[in-house]
C-alpha positions as CSV (number, residue, x, y, z in Angstrom):
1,X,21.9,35.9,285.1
2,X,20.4,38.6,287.1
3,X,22.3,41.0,289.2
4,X,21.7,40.3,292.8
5,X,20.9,43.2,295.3
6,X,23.1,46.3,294.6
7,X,23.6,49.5,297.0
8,X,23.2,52.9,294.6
9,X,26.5,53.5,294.6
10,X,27.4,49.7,293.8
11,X,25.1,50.2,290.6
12,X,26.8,53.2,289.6
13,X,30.3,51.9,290.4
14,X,29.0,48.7,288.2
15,X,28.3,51.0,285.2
16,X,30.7,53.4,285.1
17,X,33.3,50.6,285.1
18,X,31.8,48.6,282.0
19,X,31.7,52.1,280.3
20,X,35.1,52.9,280.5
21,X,36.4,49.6,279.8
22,X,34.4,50.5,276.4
23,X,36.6,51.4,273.8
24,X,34.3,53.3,271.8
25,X,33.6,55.3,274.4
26,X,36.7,56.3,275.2
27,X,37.8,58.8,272.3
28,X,34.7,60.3,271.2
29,X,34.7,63.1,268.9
30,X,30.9,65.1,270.1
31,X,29.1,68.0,268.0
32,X,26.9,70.2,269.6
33,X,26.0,73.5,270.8
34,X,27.4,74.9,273.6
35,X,24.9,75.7,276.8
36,X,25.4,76.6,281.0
37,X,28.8,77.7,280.3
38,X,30.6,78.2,283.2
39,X,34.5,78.7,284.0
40,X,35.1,77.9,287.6
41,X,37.5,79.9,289.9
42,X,39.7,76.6,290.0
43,X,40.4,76.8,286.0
44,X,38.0,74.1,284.9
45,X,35.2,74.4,282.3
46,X,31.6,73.3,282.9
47,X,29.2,72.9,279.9
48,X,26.6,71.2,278.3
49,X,26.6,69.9,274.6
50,X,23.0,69.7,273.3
51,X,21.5,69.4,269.9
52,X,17.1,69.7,268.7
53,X,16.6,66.2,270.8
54,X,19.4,65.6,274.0
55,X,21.8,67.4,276.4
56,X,25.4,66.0,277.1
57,X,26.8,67.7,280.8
58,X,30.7,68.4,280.3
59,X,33.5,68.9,282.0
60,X,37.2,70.0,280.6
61,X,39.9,70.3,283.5
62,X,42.5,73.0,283.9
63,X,45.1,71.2,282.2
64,X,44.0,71.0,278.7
65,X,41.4,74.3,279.4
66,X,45.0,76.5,279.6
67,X,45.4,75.4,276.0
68,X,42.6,76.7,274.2
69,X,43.1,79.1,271.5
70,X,39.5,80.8,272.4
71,X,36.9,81.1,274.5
72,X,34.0,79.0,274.3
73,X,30.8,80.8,275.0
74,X,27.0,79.8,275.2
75,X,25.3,79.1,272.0
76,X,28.7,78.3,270.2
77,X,28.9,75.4,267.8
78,X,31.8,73.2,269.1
79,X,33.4,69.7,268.4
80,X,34.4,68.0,271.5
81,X,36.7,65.5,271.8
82,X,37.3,63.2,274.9
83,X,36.0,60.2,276.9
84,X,32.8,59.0,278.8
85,X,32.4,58.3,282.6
86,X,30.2,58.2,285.1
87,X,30.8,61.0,288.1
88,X,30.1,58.7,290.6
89,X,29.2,60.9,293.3
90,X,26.0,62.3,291.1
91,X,25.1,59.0,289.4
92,X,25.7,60.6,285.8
93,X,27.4,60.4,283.0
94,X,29.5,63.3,281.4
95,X,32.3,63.8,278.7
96,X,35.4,64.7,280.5
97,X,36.5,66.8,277.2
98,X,40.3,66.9,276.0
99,X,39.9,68.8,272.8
100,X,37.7,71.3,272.1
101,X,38.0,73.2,268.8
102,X,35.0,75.7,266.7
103,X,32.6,74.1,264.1
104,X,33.2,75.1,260.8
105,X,36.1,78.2,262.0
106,X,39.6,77.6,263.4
107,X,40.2,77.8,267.1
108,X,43.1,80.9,266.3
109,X,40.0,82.8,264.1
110,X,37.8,82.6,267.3
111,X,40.6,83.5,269.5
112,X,42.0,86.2,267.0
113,X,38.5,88.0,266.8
114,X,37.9,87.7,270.5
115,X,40.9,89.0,271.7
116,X,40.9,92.1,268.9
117,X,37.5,92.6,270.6
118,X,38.6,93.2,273.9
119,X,41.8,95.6,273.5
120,X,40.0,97.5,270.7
121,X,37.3,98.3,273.5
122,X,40.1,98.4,275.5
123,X,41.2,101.8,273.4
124,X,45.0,100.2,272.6
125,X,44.5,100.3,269.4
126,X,42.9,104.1,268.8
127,X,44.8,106.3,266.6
128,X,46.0,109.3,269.1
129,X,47.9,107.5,271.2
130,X,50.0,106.9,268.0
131,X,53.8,108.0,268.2
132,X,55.1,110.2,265.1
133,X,58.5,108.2,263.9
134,X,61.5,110.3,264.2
135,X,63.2,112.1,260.7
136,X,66.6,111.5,261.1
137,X,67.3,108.3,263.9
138,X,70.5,107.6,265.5
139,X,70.1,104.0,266.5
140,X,67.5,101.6,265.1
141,X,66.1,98.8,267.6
142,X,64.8,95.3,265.8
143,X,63.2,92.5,267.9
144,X,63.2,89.2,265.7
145,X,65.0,85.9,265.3
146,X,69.1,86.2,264.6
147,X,69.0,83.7,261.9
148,X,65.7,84.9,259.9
149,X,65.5,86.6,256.7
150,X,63.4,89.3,258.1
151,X,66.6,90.3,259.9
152,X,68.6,90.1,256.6
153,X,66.5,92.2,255.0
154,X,65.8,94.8,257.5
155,X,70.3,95.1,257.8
156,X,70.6,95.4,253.7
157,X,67.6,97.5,253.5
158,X,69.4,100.2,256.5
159,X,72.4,100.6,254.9
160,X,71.4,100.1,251.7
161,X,69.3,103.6,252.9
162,X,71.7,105.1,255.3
163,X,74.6,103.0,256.4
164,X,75.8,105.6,259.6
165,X,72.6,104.8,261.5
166,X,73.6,102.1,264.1
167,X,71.0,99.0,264.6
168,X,70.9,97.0,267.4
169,X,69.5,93.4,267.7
170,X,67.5,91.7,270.5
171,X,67.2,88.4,269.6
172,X,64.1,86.3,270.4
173,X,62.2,83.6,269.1
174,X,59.7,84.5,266.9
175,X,57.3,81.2,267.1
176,X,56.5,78.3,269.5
177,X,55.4,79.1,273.2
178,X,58.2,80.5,274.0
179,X,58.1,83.0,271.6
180,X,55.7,85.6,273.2
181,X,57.7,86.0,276.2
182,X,60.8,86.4,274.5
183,X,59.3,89.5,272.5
184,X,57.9,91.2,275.5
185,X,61.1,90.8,277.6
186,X,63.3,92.7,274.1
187,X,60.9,95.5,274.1
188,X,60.9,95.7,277.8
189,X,64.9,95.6,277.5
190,X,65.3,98.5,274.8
191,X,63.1,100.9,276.3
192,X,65.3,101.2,279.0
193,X,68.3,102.0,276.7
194,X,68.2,105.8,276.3
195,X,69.6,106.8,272.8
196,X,67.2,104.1,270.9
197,X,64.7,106.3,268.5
198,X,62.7,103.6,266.5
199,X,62.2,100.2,267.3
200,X,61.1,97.3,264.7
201,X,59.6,94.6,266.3
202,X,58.3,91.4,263.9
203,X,59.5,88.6,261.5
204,X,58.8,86.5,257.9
205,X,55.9,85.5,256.8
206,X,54.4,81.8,257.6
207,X,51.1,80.4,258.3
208,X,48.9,81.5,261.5
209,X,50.1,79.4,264.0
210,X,53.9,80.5,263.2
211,X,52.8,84.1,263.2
212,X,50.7,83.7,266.3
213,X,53.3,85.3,268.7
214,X,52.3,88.3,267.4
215,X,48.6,87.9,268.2
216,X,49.6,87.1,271.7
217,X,48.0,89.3,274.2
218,X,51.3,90.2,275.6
219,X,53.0,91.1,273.2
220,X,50.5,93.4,272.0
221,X,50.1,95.2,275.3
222,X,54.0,95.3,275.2
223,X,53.9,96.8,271.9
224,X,51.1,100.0,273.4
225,X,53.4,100.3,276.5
226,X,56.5,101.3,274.4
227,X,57.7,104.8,274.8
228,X,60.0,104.1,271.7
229,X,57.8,104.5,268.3
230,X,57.2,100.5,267.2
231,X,57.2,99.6,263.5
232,X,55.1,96.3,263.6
233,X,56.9,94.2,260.1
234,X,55.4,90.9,260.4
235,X,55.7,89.3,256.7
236,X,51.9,88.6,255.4
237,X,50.9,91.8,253.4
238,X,47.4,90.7,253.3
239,X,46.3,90.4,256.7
240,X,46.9,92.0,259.9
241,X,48.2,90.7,263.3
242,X,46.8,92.4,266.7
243,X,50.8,93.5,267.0
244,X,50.4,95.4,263.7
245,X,47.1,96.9,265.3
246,X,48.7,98.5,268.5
247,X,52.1,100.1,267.0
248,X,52.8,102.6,265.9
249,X,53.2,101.9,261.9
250,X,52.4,98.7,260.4
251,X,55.0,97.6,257.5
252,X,53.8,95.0,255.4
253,X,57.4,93.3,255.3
254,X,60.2,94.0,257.1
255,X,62.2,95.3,254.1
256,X,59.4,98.2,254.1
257,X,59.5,98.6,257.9
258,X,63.4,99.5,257.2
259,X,62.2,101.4,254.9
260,X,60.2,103.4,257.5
261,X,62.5,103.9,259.8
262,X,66.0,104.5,257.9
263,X,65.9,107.1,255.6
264,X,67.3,107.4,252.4
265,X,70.7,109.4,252.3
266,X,70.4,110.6,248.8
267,X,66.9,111.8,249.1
268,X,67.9,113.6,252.5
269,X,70.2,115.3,250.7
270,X,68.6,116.5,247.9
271,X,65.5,117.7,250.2
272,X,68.5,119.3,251.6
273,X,70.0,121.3,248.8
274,X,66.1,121.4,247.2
275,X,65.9,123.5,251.0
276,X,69.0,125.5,251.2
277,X,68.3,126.3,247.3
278,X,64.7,127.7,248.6
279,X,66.7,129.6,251.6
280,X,68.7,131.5,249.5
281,X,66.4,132.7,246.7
282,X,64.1,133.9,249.7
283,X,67.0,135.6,251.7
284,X,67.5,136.7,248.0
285,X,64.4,138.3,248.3
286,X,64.5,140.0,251.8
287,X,67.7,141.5,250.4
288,X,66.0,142.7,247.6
289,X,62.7,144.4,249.2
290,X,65.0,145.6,251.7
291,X,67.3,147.4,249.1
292,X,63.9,149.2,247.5
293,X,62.6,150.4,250.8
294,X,66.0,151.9,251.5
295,X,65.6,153.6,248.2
296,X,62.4,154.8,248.8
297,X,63.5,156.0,252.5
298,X,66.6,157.9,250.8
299,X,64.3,159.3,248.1
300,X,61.8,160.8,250.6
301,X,61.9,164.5,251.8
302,X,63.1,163.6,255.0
303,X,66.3,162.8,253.8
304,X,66.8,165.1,250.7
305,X,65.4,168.2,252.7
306,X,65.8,167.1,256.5
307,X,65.9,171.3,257.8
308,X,62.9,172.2,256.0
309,X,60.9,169.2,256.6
310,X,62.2,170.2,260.5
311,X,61.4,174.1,259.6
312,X,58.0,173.1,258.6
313,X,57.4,171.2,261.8
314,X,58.2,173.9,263.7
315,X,55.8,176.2,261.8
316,X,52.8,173.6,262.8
317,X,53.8,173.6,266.2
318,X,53.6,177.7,266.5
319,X,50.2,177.5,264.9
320,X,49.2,175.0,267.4
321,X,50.5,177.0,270.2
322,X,48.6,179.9,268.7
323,X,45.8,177.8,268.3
324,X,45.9,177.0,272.3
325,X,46.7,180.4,273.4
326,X,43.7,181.6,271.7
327,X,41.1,178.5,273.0
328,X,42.8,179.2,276.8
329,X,41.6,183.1,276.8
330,X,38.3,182.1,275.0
331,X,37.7,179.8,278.2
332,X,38.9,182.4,280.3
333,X,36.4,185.4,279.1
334,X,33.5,183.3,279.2
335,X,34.3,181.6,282.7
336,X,35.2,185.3,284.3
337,X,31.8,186.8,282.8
338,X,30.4,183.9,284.4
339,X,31.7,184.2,287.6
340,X,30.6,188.1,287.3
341,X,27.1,187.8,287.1
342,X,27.3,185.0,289.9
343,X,28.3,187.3,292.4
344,X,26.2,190.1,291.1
345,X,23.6,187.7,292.1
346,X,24.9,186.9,295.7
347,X,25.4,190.6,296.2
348,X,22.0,191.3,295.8
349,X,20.1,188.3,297.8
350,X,23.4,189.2,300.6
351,X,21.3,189.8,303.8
352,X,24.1,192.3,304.8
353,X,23.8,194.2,301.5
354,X,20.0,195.5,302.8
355,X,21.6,196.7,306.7
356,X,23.7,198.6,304.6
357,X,20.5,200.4,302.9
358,X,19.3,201.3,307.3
359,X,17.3,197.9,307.7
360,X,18.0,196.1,310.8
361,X,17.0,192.8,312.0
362,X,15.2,192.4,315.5
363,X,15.9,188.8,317.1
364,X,14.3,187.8,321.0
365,X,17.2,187.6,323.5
366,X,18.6,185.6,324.9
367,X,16.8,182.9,322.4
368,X,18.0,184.9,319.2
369,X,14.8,184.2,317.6
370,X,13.7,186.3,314.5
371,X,10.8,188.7,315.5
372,X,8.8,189.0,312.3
373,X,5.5,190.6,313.9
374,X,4.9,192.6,317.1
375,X,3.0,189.5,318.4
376,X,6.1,187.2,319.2
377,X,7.4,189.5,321.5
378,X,5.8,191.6,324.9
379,X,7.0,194.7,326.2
380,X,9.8,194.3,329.1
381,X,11.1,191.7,327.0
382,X,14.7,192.2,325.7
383,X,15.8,192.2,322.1
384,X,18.5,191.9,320.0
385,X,18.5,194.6,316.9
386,X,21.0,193.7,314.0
387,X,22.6,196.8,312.2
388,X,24.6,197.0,309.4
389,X,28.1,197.5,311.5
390,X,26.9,196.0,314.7
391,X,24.4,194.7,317.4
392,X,21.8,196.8,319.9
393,X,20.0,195.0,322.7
394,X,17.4,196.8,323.7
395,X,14.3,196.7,326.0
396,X,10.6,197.0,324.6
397,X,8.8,199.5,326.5
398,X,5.6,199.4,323.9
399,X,4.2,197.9,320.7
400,X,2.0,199.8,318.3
401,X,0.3,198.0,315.4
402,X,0.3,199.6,312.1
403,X,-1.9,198.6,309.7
404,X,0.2,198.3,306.3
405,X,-1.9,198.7,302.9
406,X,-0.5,196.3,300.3
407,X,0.3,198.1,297.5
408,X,-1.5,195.8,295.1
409,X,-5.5,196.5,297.3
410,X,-4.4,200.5,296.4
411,X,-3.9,199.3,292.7
């Protein structure tokens, strides 16, 4: 019988409610690559599945998205799991996905990988922000479950080791959602105790989901926040967690993460004596090489024959003195012959020296001029004549030239 005339949104209402009233439609398992992967601000997941031939639009809500071990990502291989509808406001159908797990690898091996990805980049786990563990600690911290063997094993191991050194227990869960929380809140809890030196955080071994607290994103960033060294002893000595990654040391068990931190009496104190042993054969030593320098200090002429070593000290210092006295009047001779010929020399280029001999030294008045030739001055004109013991100012009443031969023309 055919359908009589339908609206669009009658038609799509008509189909999408004979497809889900299909059972085999309604928990589909879907392989395919993952494409247009998108995680909306609201928490849900958009994608499309597609294989060589056809594309499948997706859509997983919040709800069962805040579940997911990893991250889906474009180009991923993926097996979805969930039902077929019709979004009725676009006219098409899509799988509204419940489960959504890796093709061929686990959902905690994508998740593990991705999230060791990010801190490593992050720089948690980089060696130099790595705390040195403490020699000799006064109180031992241990994060793990109150009824596990790790627990047992970590107490025997302690005071099998060193039974004075005081451990004290935070107890938390160490699987199950809960788990992660618990952890971060103990370390939280003893870092704000003062006197706590080393802290071991972890548990026994299991598979990966019961060891996954330890991969949890928390925890680790709890574990790279401590100021307290952390000794990470979760019990698989194959493989590593991210916790073992970011602390401090990684034990392989907790018996060898007691081992770690607690050290062993007996060996302490043979280090010790092994050390005070070495102190005294090299104070023994001192003593010794002291002794012999003393000897050769007595020995010495300084203290067999202090007054003449004293005597001859006293000898070098007159021959020094000598030795100065003599240099002094050396310097003395030679600057005062110096000094000598220096005012031999002034004497003779002394102006005054030759008005002592009857020169004189004519000079124009009032101007004080020298007259050097008959020419600069005219008679009437006063002048000012220079002897050797004083001055003449005169009037010129004449000039006569003289001619003057030089004495070199005669030659």
């Amino acid at each position: 019988m055919p359908l009589p005339l339908l609206s669009v949104s009658q038609l799509t209402r008509y189909l999408k409610e004979r497809i889900d009233k299909d059972i085999n439609l309604q928990n589909l398992w879907i392989k395919g690559e993952i494409s247009n992967y998108k995680r909306h601000s609201s928490g849900h997941i958009y994608f499309t599945l597609k294989d060589a031939e056809s594309t499948l639009p997706c859509v997983m809500f919040r709800g069962k998205a805040l579940f997911l071990k990893f991250e889906p990502a474009h180009g991923m291989q993926v097996l979805a799991g969930g039902c077929l509808s019709i979004y009725e406001r676009d006219g098409r159908y899509q799988l509204y996905v419940e489960n959504l797990q890796p093709a061929g690898i686990g959902a905690l091996s994508i998740a593990y990988e991705q999230l060791k990805e990010k801190l490593a980049a992050e720089g948690l786990f980089d060696a130099r922000w790595k705390k040195n563990l403490p020699l000799l600690p006064r109180r031992v911290g241990i994060v793990t479950s109150p009824t596990g063997a790790a627990l047992a094993d970590i107490v025997s191991v302690s005071k099998r080791r060193f039974s004075g050194i005081q451990l004290i227990l935070s107890p938390v869960l160490v699987q199950g959602e809960l788990a992660p929380a618990q952890i971060v809140q103990a370390i939280e809890l003893m870092n704000r105790v003062d006197d706590i030196d080393v802290l071991i955080v972890g548990r026994g071994g299991g598979s990966l989901e019961e060891l996954w607290a330890f991969n949890d994103e928390r925890v680790v960033r709890a574990i790279f926040a401590s100021r307290i060294p952390v000794i990470s002893a979760v019990g698989h000595e194959t493989d590593y967690s991210l916790a073992d990654f970011a602390a401090d040391r990684r034990a392989p068990t907790p018996s060898a993460a007691a081992e770690m931190a607690v050290p062993d009496r007996r060996e302490l104190a043979k280090h010790l004596s092994l050390t005070c042993a070495r102190l005294v054969r090299v104070m023994q030593e001192r003593v010794r090489e002291q002794r012999r320098r003393l000897q050769r200090a007595t020995e010495s002429k300084v203290f067999r024959h202090p007054r003449r070593m004293l005597d001859q000290s006293k000898q070098y210092v007159d021959v020094l003195n000598l030795r100065l006295i003599r240099a002094f009047q050396t310097l003395t001779t030679a600057r005062s012959h110096k000094f000598t010929k220096q005012a031999e020399k002034l004497a003779v280029l002394n102006p005054l020296a030759v008005l002592r001999r009857g020169y004189s030294i004519a000079r124009s008045y009032p101007q004080r001029r020298i007259i050097k030739t008959i020419g600069a001055i005219t008679p009437g004109e006063e002048i000012e004549v220079i002897l050797a013991d004083g001055t003449l100012l005169c009037r010129v009443e004449a000039k006569q030239r003289e001619e003057v031969e030089d004495d070199r023309e005669k030659a």
